[in-house]
C-alpha positions as CSV (number, residue, x, y, z in Angstrom):
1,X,225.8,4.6,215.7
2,X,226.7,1.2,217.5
3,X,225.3,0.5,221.1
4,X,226.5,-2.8,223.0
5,X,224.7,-5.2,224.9
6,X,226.5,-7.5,227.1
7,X,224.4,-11.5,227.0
8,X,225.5,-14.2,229.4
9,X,225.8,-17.4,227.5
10,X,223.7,-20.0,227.5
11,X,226.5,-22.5,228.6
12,X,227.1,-20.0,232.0
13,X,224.5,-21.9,233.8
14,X,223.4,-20.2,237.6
15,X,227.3,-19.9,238.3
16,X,229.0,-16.7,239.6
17,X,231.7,-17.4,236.8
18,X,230.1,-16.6,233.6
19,X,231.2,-16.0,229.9
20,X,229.6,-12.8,228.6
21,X,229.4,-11.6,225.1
22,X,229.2,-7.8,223.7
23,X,226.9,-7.6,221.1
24,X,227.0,-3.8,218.5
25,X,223.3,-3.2,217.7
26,X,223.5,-0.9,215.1
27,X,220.4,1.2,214.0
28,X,218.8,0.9,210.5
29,X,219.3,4.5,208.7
30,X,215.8,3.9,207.2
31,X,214.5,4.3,211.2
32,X,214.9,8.3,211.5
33,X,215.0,9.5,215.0
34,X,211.6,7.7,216.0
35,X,211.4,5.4,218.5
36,X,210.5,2.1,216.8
37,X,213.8,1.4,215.2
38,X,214.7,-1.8,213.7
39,X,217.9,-2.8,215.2
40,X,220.8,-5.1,213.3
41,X,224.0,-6.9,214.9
42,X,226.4,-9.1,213.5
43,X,226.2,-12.0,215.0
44,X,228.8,-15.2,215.2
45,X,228.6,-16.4,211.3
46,X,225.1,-14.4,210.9
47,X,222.5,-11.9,211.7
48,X,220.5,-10.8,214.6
49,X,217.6,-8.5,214.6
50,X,215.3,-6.5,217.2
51,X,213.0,-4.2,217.7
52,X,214.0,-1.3,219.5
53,X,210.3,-1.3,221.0
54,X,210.9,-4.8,222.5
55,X,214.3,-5.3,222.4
56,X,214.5,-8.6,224.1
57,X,212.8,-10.2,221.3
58,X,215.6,-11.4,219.0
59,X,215.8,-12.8,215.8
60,X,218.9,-14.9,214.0
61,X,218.8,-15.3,210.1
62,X,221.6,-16.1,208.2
63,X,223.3,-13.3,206.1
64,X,221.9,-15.0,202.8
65,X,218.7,-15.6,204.2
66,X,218.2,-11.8,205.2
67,X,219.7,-10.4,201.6
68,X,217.0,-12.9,200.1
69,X,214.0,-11.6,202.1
70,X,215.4,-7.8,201.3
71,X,215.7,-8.3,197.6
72,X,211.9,-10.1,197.6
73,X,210.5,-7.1,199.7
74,X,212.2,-4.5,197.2
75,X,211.0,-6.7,194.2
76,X,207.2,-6.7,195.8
77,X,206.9,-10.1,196.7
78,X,204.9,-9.6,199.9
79,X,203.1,-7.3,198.5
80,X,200.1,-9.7,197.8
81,X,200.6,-10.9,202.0
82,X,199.6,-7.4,203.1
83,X,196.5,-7.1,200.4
84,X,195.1,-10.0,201.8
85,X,195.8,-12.6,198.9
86,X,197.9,-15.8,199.1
């Protein structure tokens, strides 16, 4: 399920005549029906990411970036971050 968000650019300025851009957040399937759902949206030539909790916080990452940080979480690379270790 895709919702859109219209932004105002950053180039816009105060003026009355401003270039707005839709972006599709799309829902992680991992989220379930709960409320604090991570949200993802393609965005220009990479990726942006909320939470649906604060969803004026955004973060950009590259495609590669994101697929890199996904296969090290699967493969238990942060695993020693949450335990406290270095």
């Amino acid at each position: 399920m895709s919702t859109y968000q219209w932004r105002k650019s950053s180039y816009s300025g105060d003026a009355g005549n401003c270039v707005n851009v839709a972006i599709a957040w799309r829902k992680s399937s991992y989220s379930a029906d709960a409320g604090n759902c991570v949200n993802v949206a393609a965005h220009g030539n990479g990726i942006a990411l909320r939470e649906s909790d604060d969803p004026d916080v955004i973060l950009s990452t590259t495609r590669a970036s994101l697929r890199a940080f996904i296969r090290g979480a699967k493969d238990g690379a942060f695993d020693r971050i949450q335990e406290g270790g270095a």
